[in-house]
VOVO-835929 format. One record per atom (N, C-alpha, C, O): residue in three letters; z, y, x. Coordinates in steps of 0.2 Angstrom, whole numbers, plus 5000, padded with zeros to 4 digits. Atoms other than C-alpha are relative to their C-alpha. Layout:
REM residues N
AlaZYX
...
This chain:
REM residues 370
Unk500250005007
Unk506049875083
Unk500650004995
Unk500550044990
Unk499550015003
Unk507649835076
Unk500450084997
Unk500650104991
Unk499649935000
Unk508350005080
Unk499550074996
Unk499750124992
Unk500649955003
Unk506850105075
Unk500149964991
Unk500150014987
Unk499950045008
Unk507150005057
Unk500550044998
Unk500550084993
Unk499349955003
Unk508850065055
Unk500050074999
Unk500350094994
Unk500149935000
Unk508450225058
Unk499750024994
Unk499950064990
Unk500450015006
Unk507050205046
Unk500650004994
Unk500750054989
Unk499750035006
Unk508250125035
Unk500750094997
Unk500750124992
Unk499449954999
Unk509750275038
Unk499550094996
Unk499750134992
Unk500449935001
Unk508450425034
Unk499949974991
Unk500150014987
Unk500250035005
Unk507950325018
Unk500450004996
Unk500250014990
Unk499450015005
Unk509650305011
Unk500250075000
Unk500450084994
Unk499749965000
Unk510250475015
Unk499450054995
Unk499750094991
Unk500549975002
Unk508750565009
Unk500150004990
Unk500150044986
Unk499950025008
Unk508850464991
Unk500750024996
Unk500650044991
Unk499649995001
Unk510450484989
Unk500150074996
Unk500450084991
Unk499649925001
Unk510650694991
Unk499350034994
Unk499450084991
Unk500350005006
Unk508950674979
Unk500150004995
Unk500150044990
Unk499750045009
Unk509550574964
Unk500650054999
Unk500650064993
Unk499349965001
Unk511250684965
Unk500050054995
Unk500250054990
Unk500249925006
Unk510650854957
Unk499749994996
Unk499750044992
Unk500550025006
Unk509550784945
Unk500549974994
Unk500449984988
Unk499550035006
Unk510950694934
Unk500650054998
Unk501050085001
Unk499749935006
Unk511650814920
Unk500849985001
Unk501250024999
Unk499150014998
Unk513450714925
Unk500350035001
Unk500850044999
Unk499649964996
Unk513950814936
Unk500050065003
Unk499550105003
Unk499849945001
Unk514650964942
Unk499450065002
Unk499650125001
Unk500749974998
Unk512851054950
Unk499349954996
Unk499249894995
Unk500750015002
Unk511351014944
Unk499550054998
Unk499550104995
Unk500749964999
Unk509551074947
Unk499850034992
Unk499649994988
Unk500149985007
Unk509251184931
Unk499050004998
Unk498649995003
Unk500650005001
Unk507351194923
Unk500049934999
Unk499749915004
Unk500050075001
Unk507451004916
Unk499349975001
Unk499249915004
Unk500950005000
Unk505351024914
Unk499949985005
Unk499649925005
Unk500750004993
Unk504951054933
Unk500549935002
Unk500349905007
Unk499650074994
Unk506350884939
Unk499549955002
Unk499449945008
Unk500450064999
Unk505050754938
Unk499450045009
Unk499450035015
Unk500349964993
Unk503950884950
Unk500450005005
Unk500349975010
Unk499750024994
Unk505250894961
Unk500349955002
Unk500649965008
Unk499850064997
Unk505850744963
Unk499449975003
Unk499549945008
Unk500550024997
Unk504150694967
Unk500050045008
Unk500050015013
Unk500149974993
Unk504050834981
Unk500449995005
Unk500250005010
Unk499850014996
Unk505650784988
Unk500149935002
Unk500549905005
Unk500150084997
Unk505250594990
Unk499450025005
Unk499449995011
Unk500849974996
Unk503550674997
Unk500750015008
Unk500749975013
Unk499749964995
Unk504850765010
Unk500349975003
Unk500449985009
Unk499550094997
Unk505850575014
Unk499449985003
Unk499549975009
Unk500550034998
Unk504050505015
Unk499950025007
Unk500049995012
Unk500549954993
Unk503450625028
Unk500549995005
Unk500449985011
Unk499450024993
Unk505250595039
Unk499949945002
Unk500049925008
Unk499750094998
Unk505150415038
Unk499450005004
Unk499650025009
Unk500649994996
Unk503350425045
Unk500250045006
Unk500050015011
Unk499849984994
Unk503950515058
Unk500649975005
Unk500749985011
Unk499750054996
Unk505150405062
Unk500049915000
Unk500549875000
Unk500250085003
Unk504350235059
Unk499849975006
Unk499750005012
Unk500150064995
Unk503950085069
Unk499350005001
Unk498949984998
Unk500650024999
Unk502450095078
Unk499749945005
Unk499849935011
Unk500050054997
Unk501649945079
Unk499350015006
Unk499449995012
Unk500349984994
Unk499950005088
Unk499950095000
Unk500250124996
Unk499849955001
Unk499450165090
Unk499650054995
Unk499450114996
Unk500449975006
Unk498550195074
Unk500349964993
Unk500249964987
Unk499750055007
Unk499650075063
Unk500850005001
Unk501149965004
Unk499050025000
Unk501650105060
Unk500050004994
Unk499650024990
Unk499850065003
Unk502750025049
Unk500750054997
Unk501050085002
Unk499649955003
Unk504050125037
Unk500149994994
Unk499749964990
Unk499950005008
Unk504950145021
Unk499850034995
Unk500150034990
Unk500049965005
Unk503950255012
Unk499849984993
Unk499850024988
Unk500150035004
Unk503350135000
Unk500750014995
Unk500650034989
Unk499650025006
Unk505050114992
Unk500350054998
Unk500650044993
Unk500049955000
Unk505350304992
Unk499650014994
Unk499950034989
Unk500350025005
Unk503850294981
Unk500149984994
Unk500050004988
Unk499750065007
Unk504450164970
Unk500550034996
Unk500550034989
Unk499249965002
Unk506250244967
Unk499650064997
Unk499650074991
Unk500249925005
Unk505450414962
Unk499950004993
Unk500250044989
Unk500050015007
Unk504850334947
Unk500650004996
Unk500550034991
Unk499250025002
Unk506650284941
Unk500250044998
Unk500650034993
Unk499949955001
Unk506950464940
Unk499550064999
Unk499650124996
Unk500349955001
Unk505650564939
Unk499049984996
Unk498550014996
Unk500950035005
Unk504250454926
Unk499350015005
Unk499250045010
Unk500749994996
Unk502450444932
Unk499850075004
Unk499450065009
Unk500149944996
Unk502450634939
Unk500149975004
Unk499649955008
Unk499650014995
Unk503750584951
Unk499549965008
Unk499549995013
Unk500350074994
Unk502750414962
Unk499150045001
Unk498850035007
Unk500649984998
Unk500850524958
Unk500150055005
Unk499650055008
Unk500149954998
Unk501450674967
Unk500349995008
Unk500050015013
Unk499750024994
Unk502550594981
Unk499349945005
Unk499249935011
Unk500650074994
Unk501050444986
Unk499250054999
Unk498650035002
Unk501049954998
Unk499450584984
Unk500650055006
Unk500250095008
Unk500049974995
Unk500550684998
Unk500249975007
Unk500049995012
Unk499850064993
Unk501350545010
Unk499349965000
Unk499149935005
Unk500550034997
Unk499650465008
Unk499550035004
Unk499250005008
Unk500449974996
Unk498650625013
Unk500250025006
Unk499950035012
Unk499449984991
Unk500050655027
Unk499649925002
Unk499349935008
Unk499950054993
Unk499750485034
Unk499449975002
Unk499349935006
Unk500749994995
Unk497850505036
Unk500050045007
Unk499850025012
Unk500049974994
Unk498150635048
Unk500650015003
Unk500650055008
Unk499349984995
Unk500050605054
Unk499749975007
Unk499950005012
Unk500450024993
Unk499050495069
Unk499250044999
Unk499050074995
Unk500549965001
Unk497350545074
Unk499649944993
Unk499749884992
Unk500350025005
Unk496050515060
Unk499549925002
Unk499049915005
Unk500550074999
Unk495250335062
Unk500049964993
Unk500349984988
Unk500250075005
Unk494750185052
Unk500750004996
Unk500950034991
Unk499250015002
Unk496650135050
Unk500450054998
Unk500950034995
Unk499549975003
Unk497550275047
Unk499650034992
Unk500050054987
Unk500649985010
Unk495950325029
Unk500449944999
Unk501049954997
Unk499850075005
Unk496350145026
Unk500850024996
Unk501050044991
Unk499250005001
Unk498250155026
Unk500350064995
Unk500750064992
Unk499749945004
Unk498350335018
Unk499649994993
Unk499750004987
Unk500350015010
Unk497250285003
Unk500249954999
Unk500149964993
Unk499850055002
Unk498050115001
Unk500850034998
Unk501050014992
Unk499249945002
Unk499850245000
Unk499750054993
Unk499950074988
Unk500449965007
Unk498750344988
Unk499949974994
Unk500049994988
Unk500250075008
Unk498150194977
Unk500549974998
Unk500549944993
Unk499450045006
Unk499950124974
Unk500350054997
Unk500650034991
Unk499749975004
Unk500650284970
Unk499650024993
Unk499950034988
Unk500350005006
Unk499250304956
Unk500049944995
Unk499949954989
Unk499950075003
Unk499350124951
Unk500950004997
Unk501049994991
Unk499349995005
Unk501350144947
Unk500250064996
Unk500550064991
Unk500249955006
Unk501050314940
Unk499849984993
Unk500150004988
Unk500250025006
Unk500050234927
Unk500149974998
Unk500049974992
Unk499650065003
Unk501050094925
Unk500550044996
Unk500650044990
Unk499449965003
Unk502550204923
Unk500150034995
Unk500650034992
Unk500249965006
Unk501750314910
Unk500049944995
Unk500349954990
Unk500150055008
Unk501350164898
Unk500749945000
Unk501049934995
Unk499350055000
Unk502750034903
Unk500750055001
Unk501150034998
Unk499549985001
Unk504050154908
Unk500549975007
Unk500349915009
Unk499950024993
Unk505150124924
Unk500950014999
Unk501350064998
Unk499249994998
Unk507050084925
Unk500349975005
Unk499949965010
Unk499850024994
Unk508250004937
Unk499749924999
Unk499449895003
Unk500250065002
Unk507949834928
Unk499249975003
Unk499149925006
Unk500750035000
Unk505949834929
Unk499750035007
Unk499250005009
Unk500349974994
Unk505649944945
Unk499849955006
Unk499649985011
Unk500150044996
Unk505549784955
Unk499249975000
Unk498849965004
Unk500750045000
Unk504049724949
Unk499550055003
Unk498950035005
Unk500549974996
Unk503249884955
Unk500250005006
Unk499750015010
Unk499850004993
Unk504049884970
Unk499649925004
Unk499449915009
Unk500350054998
Unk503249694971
Unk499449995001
Unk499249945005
Unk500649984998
Unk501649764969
Unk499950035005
Unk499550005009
Unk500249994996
Unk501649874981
Unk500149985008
Unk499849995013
Unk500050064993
Unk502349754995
Unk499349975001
Unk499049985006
Unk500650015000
Unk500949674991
Unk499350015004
Unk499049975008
Unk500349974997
Unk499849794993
Unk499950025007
Unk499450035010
Unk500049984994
Unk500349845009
Unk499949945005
Unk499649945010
Unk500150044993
Unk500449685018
Unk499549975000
Unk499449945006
Unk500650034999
Unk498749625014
Unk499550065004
Unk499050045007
Unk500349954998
Unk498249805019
Unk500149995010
Unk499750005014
Unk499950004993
Unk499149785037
Unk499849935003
Unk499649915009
Unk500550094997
Unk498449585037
Unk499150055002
Unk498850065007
Unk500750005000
Unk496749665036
Unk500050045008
Unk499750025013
Unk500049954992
Unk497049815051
Unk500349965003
Unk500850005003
Unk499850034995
Unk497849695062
Unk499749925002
Unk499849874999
Unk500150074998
Unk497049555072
Unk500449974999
Unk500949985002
Unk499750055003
Unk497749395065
Unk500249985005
Unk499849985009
Unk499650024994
Unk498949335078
Unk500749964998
Unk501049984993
Unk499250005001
Unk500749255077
Unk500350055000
Unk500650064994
Unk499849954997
Unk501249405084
Unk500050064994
Unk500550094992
Unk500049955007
Unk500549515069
Unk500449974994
Unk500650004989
Unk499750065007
Unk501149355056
Unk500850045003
Unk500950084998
Unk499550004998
Unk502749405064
Unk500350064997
Unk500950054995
Unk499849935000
Unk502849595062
Unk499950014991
Unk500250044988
Unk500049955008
Unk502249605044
Unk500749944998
Unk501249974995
Unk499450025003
Unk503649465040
Unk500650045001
Unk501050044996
Unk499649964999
Unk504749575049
Unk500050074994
Unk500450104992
Unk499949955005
Unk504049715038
Unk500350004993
Unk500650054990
Unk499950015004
Unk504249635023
Unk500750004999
Unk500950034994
Unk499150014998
Unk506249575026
Unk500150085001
Unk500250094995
Unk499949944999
Unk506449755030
Unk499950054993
Unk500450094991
Unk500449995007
Unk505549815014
Unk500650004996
Unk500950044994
Unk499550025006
Unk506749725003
Unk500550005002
Unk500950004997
Unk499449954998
Unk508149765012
Unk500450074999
Unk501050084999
Unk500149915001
Unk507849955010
Unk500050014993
Unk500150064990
Unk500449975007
Unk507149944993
Unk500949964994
Unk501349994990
Unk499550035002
Unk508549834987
Unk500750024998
Unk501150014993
Unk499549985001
Unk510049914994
Unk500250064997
Unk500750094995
Unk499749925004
Unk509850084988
Unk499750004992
Unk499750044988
Unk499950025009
Unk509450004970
Unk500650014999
Unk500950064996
Unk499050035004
Unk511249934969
Unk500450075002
Unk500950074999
Unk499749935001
Unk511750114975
Unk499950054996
Unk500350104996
Unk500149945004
Unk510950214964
Unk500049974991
Unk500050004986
Unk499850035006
Unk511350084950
Unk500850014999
Unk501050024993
Unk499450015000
Unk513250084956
Unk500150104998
Unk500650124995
Unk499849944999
Unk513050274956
Unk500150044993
Unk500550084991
Unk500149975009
Unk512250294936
Unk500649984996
Unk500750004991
Unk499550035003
Unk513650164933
Unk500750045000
Unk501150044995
Unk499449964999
Unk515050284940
Unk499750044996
Unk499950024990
Unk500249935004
Unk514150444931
Unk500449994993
Unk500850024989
Unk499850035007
Unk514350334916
Unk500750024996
Unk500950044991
Unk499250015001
Unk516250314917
Unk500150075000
Unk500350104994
Unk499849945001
Unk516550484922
Unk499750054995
Unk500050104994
Unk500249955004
Unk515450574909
Unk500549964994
Unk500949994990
Unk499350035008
Unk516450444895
Unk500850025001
Unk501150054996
Unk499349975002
Unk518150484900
Unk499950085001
Unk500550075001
Unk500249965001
Unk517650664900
Unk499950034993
Unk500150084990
Unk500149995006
Unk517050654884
Unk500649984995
Unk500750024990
Unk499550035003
Unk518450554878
Unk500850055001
Unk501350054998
Unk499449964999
Unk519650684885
Unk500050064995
Unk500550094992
Unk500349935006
Unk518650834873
Unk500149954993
Unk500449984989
Unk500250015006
Unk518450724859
Unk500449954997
Unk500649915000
Unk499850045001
Unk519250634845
Unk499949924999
Unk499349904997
Unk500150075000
Unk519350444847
Unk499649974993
Unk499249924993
Unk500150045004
Unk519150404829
Unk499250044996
Unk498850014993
Unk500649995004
Unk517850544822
Unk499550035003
Unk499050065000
Unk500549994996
Unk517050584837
Unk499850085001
Unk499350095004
Unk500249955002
Unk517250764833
Unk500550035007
Unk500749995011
Unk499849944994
Unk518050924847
Unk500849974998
Unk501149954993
Unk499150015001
Unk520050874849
Unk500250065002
Unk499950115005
Unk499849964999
Unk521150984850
Unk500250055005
Unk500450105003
Unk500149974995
Unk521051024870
Unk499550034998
Unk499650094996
Unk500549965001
Unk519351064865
Unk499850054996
Unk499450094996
Unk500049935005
Unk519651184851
Unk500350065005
Unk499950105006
Unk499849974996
Unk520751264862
Unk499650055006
Unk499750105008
Unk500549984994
Unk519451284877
Unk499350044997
Unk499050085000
Unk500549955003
Unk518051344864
Unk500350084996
Unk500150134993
Unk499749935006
Unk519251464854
Unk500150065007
Unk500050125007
Unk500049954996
Unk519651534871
Unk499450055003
Unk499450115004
Unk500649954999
Unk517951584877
Unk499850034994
Unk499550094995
Unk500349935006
Unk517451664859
Unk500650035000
Unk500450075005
Unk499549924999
Unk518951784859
Unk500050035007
Unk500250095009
Unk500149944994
Unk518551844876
Unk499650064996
Unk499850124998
Unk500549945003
Unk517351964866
Unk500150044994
Unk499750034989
Unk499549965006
Unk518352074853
Unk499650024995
Unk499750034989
Unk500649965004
Unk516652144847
Unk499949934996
Unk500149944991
Unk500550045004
Unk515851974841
Unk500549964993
Unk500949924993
Unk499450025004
Unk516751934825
Unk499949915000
Unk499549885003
Unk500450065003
Unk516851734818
Unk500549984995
Unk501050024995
Unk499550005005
Unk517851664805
Unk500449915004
Unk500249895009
Unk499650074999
Unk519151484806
Unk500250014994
Unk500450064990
Unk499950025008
Unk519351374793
Unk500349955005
Unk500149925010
Unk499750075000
Unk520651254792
Unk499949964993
Unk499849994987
Unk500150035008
Unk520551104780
Unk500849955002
Unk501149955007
Unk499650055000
Unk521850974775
Unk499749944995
Unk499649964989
Unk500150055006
Unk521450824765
Unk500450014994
Unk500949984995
Unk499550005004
Unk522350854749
Unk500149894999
Unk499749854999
Unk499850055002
Unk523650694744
Unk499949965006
Unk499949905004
Unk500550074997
Unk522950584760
Unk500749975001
Unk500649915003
Unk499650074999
Unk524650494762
Unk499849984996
Unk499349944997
Unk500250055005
Unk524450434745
Unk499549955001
Unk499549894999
Unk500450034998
Unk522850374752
Unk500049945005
Unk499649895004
Unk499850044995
Unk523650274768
Unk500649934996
Unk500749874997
Unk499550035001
Unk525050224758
Unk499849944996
Unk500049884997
Unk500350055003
Unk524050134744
Unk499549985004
Unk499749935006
Unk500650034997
Unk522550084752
Unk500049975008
Unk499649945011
Unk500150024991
Unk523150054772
Unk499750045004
Unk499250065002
Unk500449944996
Unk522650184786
Unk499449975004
Unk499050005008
Unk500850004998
Unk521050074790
Unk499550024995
Unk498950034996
Unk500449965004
Unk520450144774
Unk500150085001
Unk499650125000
Unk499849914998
Unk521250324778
Unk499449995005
Unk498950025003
Unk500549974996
Unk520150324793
Unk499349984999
Unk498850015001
Unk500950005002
Unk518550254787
Unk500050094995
Unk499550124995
Unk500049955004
Unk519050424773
Unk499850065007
Unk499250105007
Unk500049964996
Unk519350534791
Unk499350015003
Unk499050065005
Unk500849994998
Unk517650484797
Unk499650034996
Unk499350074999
Unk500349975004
Unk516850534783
Unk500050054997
Unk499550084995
Unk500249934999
Unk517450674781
Unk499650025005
Unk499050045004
Unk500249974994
Unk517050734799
Unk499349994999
Unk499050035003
Unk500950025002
Unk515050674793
Unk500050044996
Unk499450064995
Unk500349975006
Unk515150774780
Unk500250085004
Unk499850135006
Unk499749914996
Unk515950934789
Unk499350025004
Unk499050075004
Unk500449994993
Unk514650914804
Unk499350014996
Unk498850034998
Unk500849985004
Unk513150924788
Unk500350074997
Unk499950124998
Unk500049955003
Unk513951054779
Unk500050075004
Unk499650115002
Unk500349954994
Unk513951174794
Unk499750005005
Unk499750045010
Unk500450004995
Unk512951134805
Unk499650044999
Unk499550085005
Unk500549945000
Unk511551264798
Unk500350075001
Unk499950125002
Unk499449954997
Unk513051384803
Unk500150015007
Unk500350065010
Unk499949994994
Unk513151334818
Unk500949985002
Unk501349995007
Unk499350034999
Unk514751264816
Unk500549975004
Unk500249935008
Unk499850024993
Unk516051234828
Unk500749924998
Unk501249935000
Unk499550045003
Unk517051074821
Unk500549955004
Unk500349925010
Unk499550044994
Unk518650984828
Unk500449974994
Unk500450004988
Unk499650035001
Unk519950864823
Unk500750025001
Unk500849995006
Unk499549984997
Unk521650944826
Unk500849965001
Unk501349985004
Unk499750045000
Unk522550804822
Unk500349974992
Unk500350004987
Unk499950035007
Unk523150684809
Unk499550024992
Unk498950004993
Unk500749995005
Unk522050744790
Unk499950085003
Unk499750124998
Unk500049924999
Unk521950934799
Unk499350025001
Unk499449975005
Unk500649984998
Unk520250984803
Unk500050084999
Unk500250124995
Unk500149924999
Unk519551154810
Unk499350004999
Unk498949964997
Unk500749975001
Unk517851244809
Unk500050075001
Unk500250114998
Unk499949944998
Unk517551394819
Unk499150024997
Unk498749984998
Unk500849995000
Unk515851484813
Unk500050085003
Unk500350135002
Unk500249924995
Unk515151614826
Unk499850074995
Unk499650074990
Unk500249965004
Unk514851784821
Unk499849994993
Unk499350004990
Unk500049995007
Unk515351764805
Unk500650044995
Unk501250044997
Unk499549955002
Unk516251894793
Unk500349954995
Unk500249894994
Unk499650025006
Unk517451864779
Unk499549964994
Unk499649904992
Unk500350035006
Unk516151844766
Unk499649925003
Unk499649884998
Unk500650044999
Unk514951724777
Unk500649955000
Unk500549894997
Unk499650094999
Unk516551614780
Unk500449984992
Unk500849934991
Unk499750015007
Unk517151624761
Unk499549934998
Unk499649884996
Unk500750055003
Unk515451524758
Unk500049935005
Unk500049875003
Unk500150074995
Unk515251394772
Unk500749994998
Unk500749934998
Unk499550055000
Unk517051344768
Unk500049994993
Unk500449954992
Unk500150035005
Unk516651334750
Unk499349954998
Unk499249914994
Unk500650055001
Unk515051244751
Unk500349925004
Unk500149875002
Unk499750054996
Unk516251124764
Unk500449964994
Unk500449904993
Unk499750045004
Unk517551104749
Unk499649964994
Unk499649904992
Unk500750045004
Unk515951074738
Unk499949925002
Unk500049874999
Unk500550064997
Unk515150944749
Unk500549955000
Unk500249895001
Unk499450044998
Unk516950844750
Unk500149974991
Unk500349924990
Unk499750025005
Unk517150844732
Unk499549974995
Unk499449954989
Unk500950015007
Unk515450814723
Unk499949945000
Unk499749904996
Unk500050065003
Unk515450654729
Unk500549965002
Unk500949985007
Unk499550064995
Unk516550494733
Unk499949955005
Unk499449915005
Unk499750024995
Unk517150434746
Unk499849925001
Unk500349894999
Unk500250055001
Unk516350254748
Unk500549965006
Unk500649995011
Unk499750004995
Unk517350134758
Unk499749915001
Unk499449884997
Unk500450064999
Unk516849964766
Unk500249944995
Unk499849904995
Unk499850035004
Unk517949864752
Unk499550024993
Unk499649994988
Unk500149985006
Unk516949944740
Unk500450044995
Unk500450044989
Unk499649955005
Unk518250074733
Unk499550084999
Unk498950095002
Unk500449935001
Unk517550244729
Unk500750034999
Unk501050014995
Unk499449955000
Unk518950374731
Unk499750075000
Unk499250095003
Unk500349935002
Unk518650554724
Unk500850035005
Unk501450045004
Unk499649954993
Unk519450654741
Unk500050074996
Unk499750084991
Unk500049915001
Unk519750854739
Unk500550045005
Unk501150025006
Unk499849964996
Unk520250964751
Unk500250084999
Unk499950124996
Unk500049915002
Unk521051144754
Unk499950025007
Unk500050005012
Unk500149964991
Unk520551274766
Unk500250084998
Unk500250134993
Unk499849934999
Unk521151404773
Unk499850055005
Unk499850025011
Unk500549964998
Unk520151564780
Unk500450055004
Unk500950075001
Unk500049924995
Unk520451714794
Unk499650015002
Unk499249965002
Unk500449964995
Unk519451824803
Unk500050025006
Unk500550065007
Unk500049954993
Unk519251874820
Unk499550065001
Unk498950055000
Unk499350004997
Unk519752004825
Unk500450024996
Unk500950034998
Unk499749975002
Unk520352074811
Unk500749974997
Unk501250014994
Unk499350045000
Unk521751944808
Unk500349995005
Unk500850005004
Unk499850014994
Unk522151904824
Unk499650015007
Unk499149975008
Unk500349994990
Unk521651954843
Unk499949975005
Unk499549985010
Unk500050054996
Unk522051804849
Unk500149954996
Unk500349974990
Unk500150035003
Unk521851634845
Unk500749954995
Unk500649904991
Unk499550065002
Unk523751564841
Unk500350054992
Unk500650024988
Unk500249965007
Unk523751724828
Unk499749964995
Unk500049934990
Unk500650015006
Unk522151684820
Unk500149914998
Unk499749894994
Unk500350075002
Unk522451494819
Unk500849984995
Unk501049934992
Unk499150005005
Unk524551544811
Unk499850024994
Unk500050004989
Unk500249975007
Unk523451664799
Unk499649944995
Unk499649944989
Unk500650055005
Unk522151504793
Unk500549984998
Unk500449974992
Unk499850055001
Unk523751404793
Unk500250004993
Unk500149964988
Unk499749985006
Unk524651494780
Unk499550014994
Unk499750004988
Unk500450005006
Unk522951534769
Unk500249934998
Unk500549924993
Unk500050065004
Unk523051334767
Unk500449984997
Unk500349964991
Unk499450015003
Unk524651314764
Unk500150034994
Unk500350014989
Unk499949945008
Unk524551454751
Unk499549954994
Unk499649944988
Unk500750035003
Unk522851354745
Unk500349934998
Unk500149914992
Unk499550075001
Unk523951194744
Unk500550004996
Unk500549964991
Unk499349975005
Unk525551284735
Unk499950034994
Unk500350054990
Unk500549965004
Unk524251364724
Unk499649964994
Unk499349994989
Unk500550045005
Unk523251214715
Unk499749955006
Unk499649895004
Unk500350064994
Unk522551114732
Unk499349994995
Unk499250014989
Unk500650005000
Unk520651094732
Unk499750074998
Unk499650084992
Unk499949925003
Unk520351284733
Unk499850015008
Unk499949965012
Unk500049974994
Unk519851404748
Unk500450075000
Unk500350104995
Unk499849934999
Unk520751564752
Unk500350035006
Unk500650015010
Unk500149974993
Unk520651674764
Unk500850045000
Unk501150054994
Unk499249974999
Unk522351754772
Unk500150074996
Unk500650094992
Unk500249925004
Unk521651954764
Unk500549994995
Unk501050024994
Unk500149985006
Unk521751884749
Unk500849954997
Unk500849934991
Unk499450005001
Unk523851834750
Unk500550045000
Unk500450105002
Unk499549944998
Unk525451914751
Unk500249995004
Unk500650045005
Unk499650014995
Unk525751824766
Unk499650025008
Unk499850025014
Unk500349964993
Unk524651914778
Unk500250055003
Unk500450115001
Unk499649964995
Unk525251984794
Unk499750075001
Unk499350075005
Unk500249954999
Unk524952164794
Unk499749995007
Unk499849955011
Unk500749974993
Unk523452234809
Unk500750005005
Unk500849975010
Unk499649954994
Unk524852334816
Unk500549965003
Unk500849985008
Unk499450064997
Unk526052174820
Unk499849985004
Unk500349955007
Unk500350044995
Unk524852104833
Unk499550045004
Unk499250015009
Unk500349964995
Unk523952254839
Unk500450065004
Unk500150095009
C-alpha cells in the first residue's frame, strides 16, 4: 500500500507542478488566451485525476483509494470555480466506469462529482487562495471518508485503511501547497527584481535600460514615424538645495504622475533617464502631434503647484525639447542628441518653453546621418 501511495503521491506532484507552470504570466512561456486558462486548468487536473485513478490503491475490487480529491481542490487556486467544476464532473464520470459499473463505483463517482460542484460554488462566492483552500480541501476529506465508511464493511481493518487514507490525503494535499506557495513566492521575487531592473526606483516610471530597449524596437521600422520629448525640470537644484532632496523627489514623483496623465491618451511611452531628465516617446507621431502633447505636458506642470507633504506649494516649470523619427535621426543616439539640444536651446532661450530641433540653428543636417 505504501508503495502504491508514493506513486500516487509522485504522479500528483509532478502532474501539478508542470500544470501551475504555464499559467503564471512570470515567466518566460506561458499558455496564451488568458479567457480559456481556468478551462484548462480544469482539463488538465481532469488529465492528473484520470492517471491517479489508474494508479491508485485498490482497496477491493470496486473501491480504491487516490489523490484525486486534492488535484480538485488545487485547481481552484488557479483556475476559480471553472477550474474544480470541470476537473470533478470528469474524474467523477471516469470513476464510475474506470471499474466495472456497481453500486460503489455510482456512489464514489457522484460523491467526486458533488465535491467538485460544492467547491465550485464555494469558490465562485468565497474565492479560493493558498490561505483558504484548506478548508475546502477539509470538506472534501470529509466527504470522502464518510463516503468510503459507508462502502466498506466496518471493520478495524477498514478504520485502518481510511486512517491511512486520510494521513496520505494531507500529506499530498499539503505538500504540494507549500510548493506551489514557495513557487508564487519565487515568481514574486523574480518578476520584482525584473521590474526593478526596467524601472525607476523613485517614480516608478521606464529607466533608462528600458528606454533604450523600447527605442530600439520602434526604430527597427524607418516607415512608422514618432516623436521624443525630452524635459528637464527648470532651476530643480535650487529646489534640492533650499528645500532638501526629500522634497526634490516628492517634486520628481509628481511630476512623473503628471507626465503619465498628460500622455497617456497618446499613448505615451515615459522614462526617467536620470537625475530631473525625463523622456516621452509618442508612437506614430509627426512633428506637429508632438509640438502638442509636449505643450499640453509643459501646461499640465505649470497650471498648477507642486503640493509637498510640509505643506509648501512650489510653482515647477519645465523645458522640452522635441525630434522626429526619422527625419532627425535614424537611429536612436541621433534622435535623443537632436531632443537634447532642442532643450538646451529651450533652456538658453527663456526655460519653460517647448522647441522642436527644425525650429533651431542647431539642427544636424538629413544628409549628416544618412
Amino acid at each position: 500500500m505504501f508503495l502504491e501511495m508514493a506513486i500516487n503521491f509522485c504522479v500528483l506532484f509532478t502532474f501539478s507542478v508542470l500544470s501551475y507552470w504555464p499559467f503564471q504570466n512570470r515567466v518566460r512561456f506561458h499558455i496564451p488566451f488568458p479567457t480559456l486558462h481556468p478551462l484548462l486548468i480544469g482539463l488538465i487536473s481532469a488529465i492528473t485525476g484520470l492517471v491517479l485513478m489508474h494508479t491508485a490503491v485498490r482497496i477491493t475490487d470496486s473501491i480504491i483509494v487516490d489523490a484525486r480529491m486534492v488535484v480538485i481542490v488545487l485547481s481552484g487556486i488557479f483556475g476559480g470555480p471553472i477550474a474544480p467544476l470541470v476537473s470533478g464532473l470528469i474524474i467523477g464520470g471516469a470513476r464510475i466506469f474506470i471499474t466495472e459499473v456497481t453500486f460503489d463505483s455510482i456512489i464514489a463517482g457522484t460523491g467526486t462529482i458533488v465535491g467538485g460542484l460544492v467547491i465550485s460554488y464555494f469558490t465562485k462566492r468565497k474565492g479560493m487562495s493558498f490561505r483558504n483552500s484548506r478548508f475546502y480541501f477539509y470538506y472534501y476529506i470529509a466527504q470522502t471518508s464518510f463516503i468510503l465508511a459507508f462502502l466498506m464493511d466496518f471493520s478495524w481493518k477498514a478504520a485502518a485503511q481510511i486512517v491511512y487514507f486520510i494521513i496520505f490525503s494531507f500529506l499530498s494535499f499539503f505538500t504540494v501547497l507549500f510548493i506551489f506557495r514557495e513557487l508564487d513566492i519565487h515568481f514574486k521575487k523574480v518578476n520584482m527584481a525584473e521590474r526593478l531592473a526596467e524601472t525607476d526606483f523613485l517614480t516608478g516610471l521606464y529607466n533608462n535600460r528600458m528606454f533604450q530597449k523600447v527605442t530600439e524596437q520602434i526604430t527597427s521600422d524607418a516607415n512608422v514615424p514618432f516623436c521624443l520629448l525630452l524635459l528637464d525640470i527648470d532651476h530643480f537644484k535650487k529646489v534640492n538645495d533650499s528645500y532638501g532632496h526629500p522634497i526634490g523627489d516628492e517634486v520628481l514623483r509628481e511630476l512623473a504622475s503628471r507626465l503619465r496623465r498628460a500622455s497617456h491618451s497618446y499613448n505615451g511611452i515615459v522614462s526617467r533617464n536620470g537625475g530631473e531628465e525625463f523622456s516621452v516617446i509618442l508612437p506614430n507621431a509627426e512633428k506637429e502631434m508632438g509640438m502638442e502633447v509636449a505643450e499640453t505636458v509643459r501646461s499640465a506642470v505649470e497650471s498648477t503647484s507642486f503640493k509637498t507633504t510640509n505643506r509648501l506649494e512650489l510653482n515647477i516649470t519645465v523645458s522640452v525639447g522635441v525630434s522626429t523619427f526619422p527625419n532627425n535621426g535614424d537611429k536612436i543616439q541621433k534622435l535623443f542628441n537632436q531632443s537634447d539640444i532642442a532643450l538646451y536651446y529651450a533652456k538658453n532661450t527663456g526655460r519653460n518653453k517647448v522647441v522642436h530641433i527644425e525650429d533651431t540653428d542647431k539642427a544636424t543636417p538629413k544628409s549628416a546621418y544618412n
